[in-house]
C-alpha distance (Angstrom), angle and dihedral (degrees) to the residues before:
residue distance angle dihedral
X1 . . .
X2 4.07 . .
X3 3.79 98.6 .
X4 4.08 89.8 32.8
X5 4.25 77.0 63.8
X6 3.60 91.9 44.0
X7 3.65 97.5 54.1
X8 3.76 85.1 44.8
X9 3.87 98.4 57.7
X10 4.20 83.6 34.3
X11 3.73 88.8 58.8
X12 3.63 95.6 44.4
X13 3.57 100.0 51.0
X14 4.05 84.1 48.0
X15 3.73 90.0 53.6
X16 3.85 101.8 44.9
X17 3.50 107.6 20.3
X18 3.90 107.8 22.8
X19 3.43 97.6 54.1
X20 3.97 107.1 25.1
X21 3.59 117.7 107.4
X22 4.12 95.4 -92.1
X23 4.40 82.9 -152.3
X24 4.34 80.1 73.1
X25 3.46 113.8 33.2
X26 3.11 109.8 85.6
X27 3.94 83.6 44.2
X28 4.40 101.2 113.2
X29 3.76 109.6 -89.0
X30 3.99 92.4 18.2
X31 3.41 111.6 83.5
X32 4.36 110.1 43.4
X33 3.74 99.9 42.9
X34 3.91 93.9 -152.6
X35 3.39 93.8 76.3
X36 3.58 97.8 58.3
X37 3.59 93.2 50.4
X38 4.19 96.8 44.3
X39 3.55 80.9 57.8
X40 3.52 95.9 49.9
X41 4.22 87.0 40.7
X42 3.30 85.4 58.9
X43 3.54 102.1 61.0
X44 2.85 96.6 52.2
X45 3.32 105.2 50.6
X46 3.68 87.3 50.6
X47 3.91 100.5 45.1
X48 4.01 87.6 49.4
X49 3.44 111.1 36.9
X50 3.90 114.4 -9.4
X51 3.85 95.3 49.5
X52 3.77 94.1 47.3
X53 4.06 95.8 46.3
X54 3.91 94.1 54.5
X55 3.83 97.0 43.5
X56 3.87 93.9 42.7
X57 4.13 94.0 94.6
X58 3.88 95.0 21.8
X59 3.83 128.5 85.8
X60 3.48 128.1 -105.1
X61 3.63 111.7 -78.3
X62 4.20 114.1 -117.8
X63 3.77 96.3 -130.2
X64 4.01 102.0 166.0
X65 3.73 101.0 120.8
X66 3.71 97.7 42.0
X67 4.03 90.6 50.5
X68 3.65 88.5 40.6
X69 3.74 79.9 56.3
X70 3.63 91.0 49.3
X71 3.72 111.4 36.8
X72 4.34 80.5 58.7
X73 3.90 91.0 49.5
X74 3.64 90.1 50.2
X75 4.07 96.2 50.4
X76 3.77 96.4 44.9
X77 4.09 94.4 42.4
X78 4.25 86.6 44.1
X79 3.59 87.3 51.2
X80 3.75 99.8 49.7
X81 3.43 86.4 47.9
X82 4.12 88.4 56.9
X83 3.13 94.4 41.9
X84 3.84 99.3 52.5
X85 4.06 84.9 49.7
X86 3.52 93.4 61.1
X87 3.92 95.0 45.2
X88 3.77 103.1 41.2
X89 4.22 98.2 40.0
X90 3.67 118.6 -28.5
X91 3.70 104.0 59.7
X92 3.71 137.6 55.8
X93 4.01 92.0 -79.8
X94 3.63 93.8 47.8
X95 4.17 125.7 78.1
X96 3.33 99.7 -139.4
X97 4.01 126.2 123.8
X98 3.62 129.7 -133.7
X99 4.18 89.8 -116.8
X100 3.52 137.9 31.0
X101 3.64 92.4 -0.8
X102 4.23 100.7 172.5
X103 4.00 121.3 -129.7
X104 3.88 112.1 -115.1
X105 3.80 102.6 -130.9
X106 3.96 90.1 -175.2
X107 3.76 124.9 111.5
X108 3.82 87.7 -112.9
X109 3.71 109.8 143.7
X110 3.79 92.5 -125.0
X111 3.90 94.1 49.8
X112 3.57 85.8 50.9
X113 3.55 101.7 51.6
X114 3.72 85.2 57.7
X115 3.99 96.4 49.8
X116 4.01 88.9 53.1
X117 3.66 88.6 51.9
X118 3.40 94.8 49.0
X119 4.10 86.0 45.0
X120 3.91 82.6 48.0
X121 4.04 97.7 50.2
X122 3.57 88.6 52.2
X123 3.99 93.6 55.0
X124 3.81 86.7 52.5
X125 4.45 86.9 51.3
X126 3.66 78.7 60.4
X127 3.51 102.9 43.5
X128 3.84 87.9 48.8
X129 3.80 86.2 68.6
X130 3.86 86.1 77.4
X131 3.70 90.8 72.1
X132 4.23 90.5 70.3
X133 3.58 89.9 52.2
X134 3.63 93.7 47.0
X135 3.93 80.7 54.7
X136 3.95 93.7 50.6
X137 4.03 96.7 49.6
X138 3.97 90.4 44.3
X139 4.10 86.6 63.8
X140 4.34 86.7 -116.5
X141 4.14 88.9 127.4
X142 3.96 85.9 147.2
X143 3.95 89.9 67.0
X144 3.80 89.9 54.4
X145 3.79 90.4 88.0
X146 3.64 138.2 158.7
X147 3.93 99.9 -89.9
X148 3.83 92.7 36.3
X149 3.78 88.1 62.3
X150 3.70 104.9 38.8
X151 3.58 86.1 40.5
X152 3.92 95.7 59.5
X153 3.80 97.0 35.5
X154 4.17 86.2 39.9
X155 3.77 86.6 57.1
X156 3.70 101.3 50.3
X157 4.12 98.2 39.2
X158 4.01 79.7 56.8
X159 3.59 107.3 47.8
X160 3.91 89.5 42.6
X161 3.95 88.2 67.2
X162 3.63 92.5 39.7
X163 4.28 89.2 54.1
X164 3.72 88.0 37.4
X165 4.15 97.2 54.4
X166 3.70 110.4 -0.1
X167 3.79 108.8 27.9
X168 4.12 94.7 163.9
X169 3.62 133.6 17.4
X170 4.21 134.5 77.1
X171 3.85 87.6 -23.7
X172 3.89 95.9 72.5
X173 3.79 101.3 73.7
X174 3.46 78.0 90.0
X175 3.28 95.4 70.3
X176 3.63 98.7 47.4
X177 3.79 97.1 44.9
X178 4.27 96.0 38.5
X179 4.19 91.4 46.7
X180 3.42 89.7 53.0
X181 3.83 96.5 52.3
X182 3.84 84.8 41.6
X183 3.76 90.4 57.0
X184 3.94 94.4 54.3
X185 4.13 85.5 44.1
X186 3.56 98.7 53.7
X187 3.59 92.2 42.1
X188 3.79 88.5 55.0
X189 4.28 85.5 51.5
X190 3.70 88.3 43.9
X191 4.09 91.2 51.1
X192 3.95 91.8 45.1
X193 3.47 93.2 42.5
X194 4.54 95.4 55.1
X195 4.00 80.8 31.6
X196 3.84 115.5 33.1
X197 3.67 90.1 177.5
X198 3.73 99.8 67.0
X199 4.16 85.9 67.8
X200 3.81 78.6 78.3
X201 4.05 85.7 65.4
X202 4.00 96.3 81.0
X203 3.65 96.1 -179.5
X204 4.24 94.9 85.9
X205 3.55 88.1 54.3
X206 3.41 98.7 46.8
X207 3.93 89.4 56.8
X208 3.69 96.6 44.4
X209 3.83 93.5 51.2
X210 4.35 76.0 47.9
X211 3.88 89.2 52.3
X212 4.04 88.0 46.9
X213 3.16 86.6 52.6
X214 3.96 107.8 48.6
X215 4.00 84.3 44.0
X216 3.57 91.2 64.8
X217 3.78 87.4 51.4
X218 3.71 103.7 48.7
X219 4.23 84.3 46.0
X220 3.48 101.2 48.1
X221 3.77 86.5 58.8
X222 3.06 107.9 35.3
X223 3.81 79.2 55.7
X224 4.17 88.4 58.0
X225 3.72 86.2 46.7
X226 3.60 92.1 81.7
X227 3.91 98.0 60.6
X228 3.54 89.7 54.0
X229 3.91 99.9 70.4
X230 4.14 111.9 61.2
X231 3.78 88.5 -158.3
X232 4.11 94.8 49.9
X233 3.48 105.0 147.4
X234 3.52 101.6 -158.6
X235 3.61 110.0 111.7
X236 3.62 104.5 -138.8
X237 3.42 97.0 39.8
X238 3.73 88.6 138.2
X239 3.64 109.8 41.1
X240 3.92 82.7 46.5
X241 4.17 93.3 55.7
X242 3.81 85.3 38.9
X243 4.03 92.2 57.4
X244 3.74 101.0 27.1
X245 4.00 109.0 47.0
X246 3.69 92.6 55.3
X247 3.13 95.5 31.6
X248 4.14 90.8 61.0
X249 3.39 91.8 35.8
X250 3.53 90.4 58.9
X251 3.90 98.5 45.1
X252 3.89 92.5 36.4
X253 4.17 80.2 62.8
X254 3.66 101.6 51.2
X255 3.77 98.7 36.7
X256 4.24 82.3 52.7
X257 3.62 86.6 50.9
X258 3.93 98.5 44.6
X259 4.25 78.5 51.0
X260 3.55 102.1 52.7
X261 3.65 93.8 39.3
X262 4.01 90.8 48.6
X263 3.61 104.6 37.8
X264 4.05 112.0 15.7
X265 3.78 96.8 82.6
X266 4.02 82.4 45.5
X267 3.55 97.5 50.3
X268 3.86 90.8 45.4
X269 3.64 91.5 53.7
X270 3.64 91.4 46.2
C-alpha cells in the first residue's frame, strides 16, 4: 500500500508540476488542480440543482446593473484579448504563422507576455461561468441547457490545460478568433440588457449563432492542419488534434442544432 502511495504522489507531481509550463503555475487556478475543478463542481451543482431549489418560491431577481456591469467587463477584457492576438502573433506586428507555429517556452519577455495572456484568457473562461448563474437567479432555468453548460464548463477545463502546459503557440488562434465573436455577443447582451426591446430584432442573433458557427469551422481545421505537415513544429500537435477536432465537431453540431431549431421556422416565415 506504501509504494502504491508513493507512485501516486510520484505521478502527480510528474503530471502537474513536472511537466507544466513552470512560467504559469504558480499563476491562481494553475498549479493545484482541485481548485479548478471545485469551482467548476460547484457550478454545477448550483446551475442544476442548487440554483433551481432556492429560486423555485422566490421572484425573479432584478439584475440590470450588475449585468450592465458585466456585459461591459466582458467586451473590454474580449477585446484586449483580440487585440493582444493580433500584436504579439496573429497580426501583421506579430511573427507568428498560420500553422504549426511552436510555443516559446523561454523566459523571453515576448514569450512571456503571451503565456500570461493565455493564463489571463483562461481566468476570463472562468469568469464567463457567472453568466449561467445570472440565468438561474433571474428565474430563466429553460436557457440553462445542455450546450450552454458543457459549453461554459468545456471552455474553462480546456484552456486550463492549455495555460498550464502550452500557454502560446498554434493553439491561440482561438483566442483571437473566439474573443472577437465574444465581443459582438456581449455587446448584443449589453444592448438587450439597457434596451430589452431590441431582443425583438432577431437578425443579431441569427448572425452571432452564424459567427459561432463559422468559428467552429475555421478551428476544427485549422486543428487538422497540424497532422498534415511531418516537420510541424508545434509541440502538441497531437494532444491539440486529439482535443480540438472532436471537440469542434461536437460543438459545431449542437450549436447547428440550437440554430435550426431557433431560427429555421423564422427564417422560412420571413
Amino acid at each position: 500500500m506504501a509504494a502504491l502511495i508513493s507512485s501516486a504522489v510520484k505521478y502527480y507531481d510528474f503530471l502537474f508540476y513536472e511537466l507544466a509550463d513552470p512560467r504559469t503555475n504558480s499563476m491562481p487556478l494553475i498549479g493545484n488542480p482541485f481548485y479548478g475543478l471545485a469551482i467548476i463542481g460547484f457550478y454545477l451543482y448550483f446551475v442544476l440543482n442548487l440554483g433551481p431549489r432556492l429560486m423555485k418560491n422566490r421572484e425573479p431577481f432584478q439584475l440590470k446593473p450588475l449585468l450592465t456591469v458585466f456585459d461591459i467587463f466582458q467586451i473590454v477584457s474580449s477585446l484586449i484579448i483580440f487585440y493582444k492576438c493580433l500584436t504579439l502573433g496573429w497580426g501583421p506586428g506579430g511573427h507568428y504563422k498560420l500553422i504549426c507555429q511552436p510555443i516559446d517556452f523561454s523566459d523571453d519577455p515576448h514569450a512571456v507576455e503571451i503565456a500570461w495572456y493565455v493564463w489571463f484568457y483562461m481566468m476570463l473562461k472562468f469568469i464567463d461561468l457567472l453568466d449561467t448563474v445570472f440565468i438561474v437567479l433571474r428565474k430563466n432555468q429553460r436557457q440553462v441547457t445542455f450546450l450552454h453548460v458543457y459549453h461554459h464548463t468545456g471552455v474553462a477545463m480546456m484552456l486550463w490545460g492549455a495555460a498550464k502546459y502550452f500557454p502560446g503557440g498554434h493553439g491561440t488562434l482561438l483566442g483571437l478568433i473566439n474573443s472577437f465573436v465574444h465581443a459582438i455577443m456581449y455587446s448584443y447582451y449589453l444592448l438587450t440588457t439597457v434596451a430589452p426591446d431590441y431582443k425583438k430584432n432577431i437578425w443579431w442573433k441569427v448572425y452571432i449563432t452564424r459567427m459561432q458557427l463559422v468559428q467552429f469551422v475555421i478551428l476544427g481545421l485549422h486543428a487538422v492542419s497540424v497532422l498534415l505537415y511531418p516537420n510541424c513544429e508545434y509541440q502538441c500537435k497531437y494532444v491539440y488534434s486529439a482535443i480540438m477536432v472532436p471537440q469542434n465537431f461536437f460543438m459545431f453540431m449542437l450549436f447547428y442544432n440550437f440554430y435550426r431549431k431557433a431560427y429555421g421556422g423564422k427564417r422560412k416565415a420571413s
